[in-house]
C-alpha positions in Angstrom: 88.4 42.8 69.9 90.5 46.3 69.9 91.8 45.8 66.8 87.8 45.0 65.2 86.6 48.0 67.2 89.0 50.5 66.7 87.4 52.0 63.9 84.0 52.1 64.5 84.5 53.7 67.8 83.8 57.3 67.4 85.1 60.1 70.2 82.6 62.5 71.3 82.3 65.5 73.7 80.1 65.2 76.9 79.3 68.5 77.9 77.4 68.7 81.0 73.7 68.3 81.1 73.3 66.9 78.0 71.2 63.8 77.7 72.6 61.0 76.1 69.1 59.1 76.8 65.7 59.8 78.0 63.7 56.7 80.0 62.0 54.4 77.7 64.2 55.5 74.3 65.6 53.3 72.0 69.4 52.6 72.3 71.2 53.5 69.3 74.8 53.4 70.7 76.6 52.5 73.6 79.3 54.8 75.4 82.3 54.1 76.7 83.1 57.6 79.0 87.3 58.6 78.7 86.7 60.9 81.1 84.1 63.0 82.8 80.7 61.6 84.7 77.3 60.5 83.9 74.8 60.0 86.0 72.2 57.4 85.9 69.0 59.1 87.4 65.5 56.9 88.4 62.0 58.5 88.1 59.0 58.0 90.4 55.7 57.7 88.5 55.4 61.5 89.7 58.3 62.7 88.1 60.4 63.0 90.8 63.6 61.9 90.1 67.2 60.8 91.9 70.7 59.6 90.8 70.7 56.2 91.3 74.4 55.4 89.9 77.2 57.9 88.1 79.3 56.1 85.4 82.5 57.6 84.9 85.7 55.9 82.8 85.3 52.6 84.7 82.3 51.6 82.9 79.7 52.4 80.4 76.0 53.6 79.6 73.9 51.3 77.7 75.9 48.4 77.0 73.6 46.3 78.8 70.4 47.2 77.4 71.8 47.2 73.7 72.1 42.8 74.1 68.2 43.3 76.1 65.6 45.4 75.9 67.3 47.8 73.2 65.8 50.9 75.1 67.1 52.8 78.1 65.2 52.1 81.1 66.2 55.7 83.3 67.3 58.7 82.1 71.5 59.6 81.6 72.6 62.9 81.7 76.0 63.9 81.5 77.1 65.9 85.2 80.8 66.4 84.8 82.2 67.3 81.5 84.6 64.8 79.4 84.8 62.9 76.6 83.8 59.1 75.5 84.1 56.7 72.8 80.6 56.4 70.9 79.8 52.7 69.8 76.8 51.8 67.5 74.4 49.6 69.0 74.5 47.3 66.7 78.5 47.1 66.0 78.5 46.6 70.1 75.9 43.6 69.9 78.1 41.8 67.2 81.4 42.5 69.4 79.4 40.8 72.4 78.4 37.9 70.5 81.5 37.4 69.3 84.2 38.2 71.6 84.4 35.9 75.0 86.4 38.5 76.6 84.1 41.3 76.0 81.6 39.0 77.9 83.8 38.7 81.1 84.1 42.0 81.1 81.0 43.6 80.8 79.8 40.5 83.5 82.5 41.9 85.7 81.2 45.4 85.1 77.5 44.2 85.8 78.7 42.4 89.3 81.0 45.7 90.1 77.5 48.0 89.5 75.4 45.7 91.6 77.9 45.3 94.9 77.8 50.0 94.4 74.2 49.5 94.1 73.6 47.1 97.5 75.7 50.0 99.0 74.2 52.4 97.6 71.0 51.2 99.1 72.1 50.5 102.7 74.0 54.0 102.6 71.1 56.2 102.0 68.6 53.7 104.5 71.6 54.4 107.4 73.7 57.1 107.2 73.6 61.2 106.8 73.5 63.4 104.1 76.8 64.3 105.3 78.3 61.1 105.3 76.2 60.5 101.9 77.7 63.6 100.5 81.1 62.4 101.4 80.9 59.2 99.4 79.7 60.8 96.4 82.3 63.5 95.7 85.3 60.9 96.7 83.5 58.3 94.0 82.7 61.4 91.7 86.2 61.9 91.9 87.5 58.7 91.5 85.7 58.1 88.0 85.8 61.1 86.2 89.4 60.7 86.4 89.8 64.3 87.9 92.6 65.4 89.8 91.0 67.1 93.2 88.4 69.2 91.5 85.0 68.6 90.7 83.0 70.8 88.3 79.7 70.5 90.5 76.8 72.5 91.6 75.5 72.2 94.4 71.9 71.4 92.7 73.6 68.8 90.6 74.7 66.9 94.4 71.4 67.6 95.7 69.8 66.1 92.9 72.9 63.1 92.9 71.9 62.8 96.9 68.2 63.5 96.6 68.4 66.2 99.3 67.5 69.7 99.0 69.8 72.2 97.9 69.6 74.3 101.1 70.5 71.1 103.3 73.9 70.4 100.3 74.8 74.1 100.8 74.7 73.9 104.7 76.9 70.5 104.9 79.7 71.9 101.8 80.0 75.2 104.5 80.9 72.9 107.2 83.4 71.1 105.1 85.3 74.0 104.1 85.3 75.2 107.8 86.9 72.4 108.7 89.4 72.2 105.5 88.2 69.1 104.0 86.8 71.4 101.1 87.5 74.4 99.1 85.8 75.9 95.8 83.6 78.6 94.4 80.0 78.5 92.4 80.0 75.1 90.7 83.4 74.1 91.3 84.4 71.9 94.0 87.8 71.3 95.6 88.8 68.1 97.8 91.4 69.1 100.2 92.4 65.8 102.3 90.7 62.7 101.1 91.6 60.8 104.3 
């Protein structure tokens, strides 16, 4: 598979808050991220809107929907700068046809999403915005495949949590009281990740 993919992959830039697709559009390519975060964001039919996933360089955005509905059912928008490797849709569906092993893997990728998503659910039914917040800058972390820093705003986490800014602000405070956090406007550091 590498060696049949290897040049049609294409390498682009994710620079943060750009949309790579809106809900509803057709899916013209798939991406694999290399490094950054992209976050996966649900709408109600009022336009309110929350993260319901991130996708960093563990997975990727769209390769499900190229095999089903060809369109992208939320809306992805890039939170944390990087870079990713850009497949056509169509090059990706032939791959998946034809390659058993890209099969397992994106099945293991769609088991990995939906154990994150269960607990995803039963974290935001039980526990704080704190211990919310928590969880999502050490998983930020861990995908973007950043080394203790995280290029967020505090909008950007309210809008990851679906809290209000105010109530993001308040809790980031008291975790750099308490040393757990350092940082300035739109950058934040991770101190002890125990």
């Amino acid at each position: 598979v590498r060696t049949r993919v290897t040049g049609k992959l294409q390498i682009v830039e994710l620079k943060r808050d750009r949309v790579l697709y809106n809900q509803g559009e057709e899916l013209d390519r798939v991406y694999f991220p290399l490094s950054g975060l992209v976050g996966i964001q649900a709408e109600t039919a009022d336009g309110e809107s929350v993260e319901s996933s991130i996708v960093g360089r563990e997975g990727a955005i769209g390769a499900f929907e190229a095999c089903g509905s060809r369109r992208f059912l939320a809306e992805a928008v890039v939170q944390i700068p990087g870079e990713a490797a850009q497949l056509a849709a169509a090059a990706y569906r032939d791959l998946f046809e034809e390659s058993p092993s890209l099969r397992t893997a994106i099945h293991r990728y769609v088991e990995q999403l939906m154990r994150e998503t269960r607990q995803f659910v039963v974290c935001n039914s039980l526990h704080a915005v704190e211990a919310r917040l928590a969880r999502i800058l050490l998983e930020a972390l861990d995908k973007s495949a950043l080394d203790h820093s995280l290029p967020l705003t505090q909008q950007a986490l309210a809008r990851m949590l679906g809290a209000q800014r105010t109530t993001v602000a308040l809790i980031l405070s008291r975790l750099q009281r308490d040393g757990l956090l350092s940082g300035k406007r739109g950058l934040i550091k991770i101190e002890d990740e125990t």
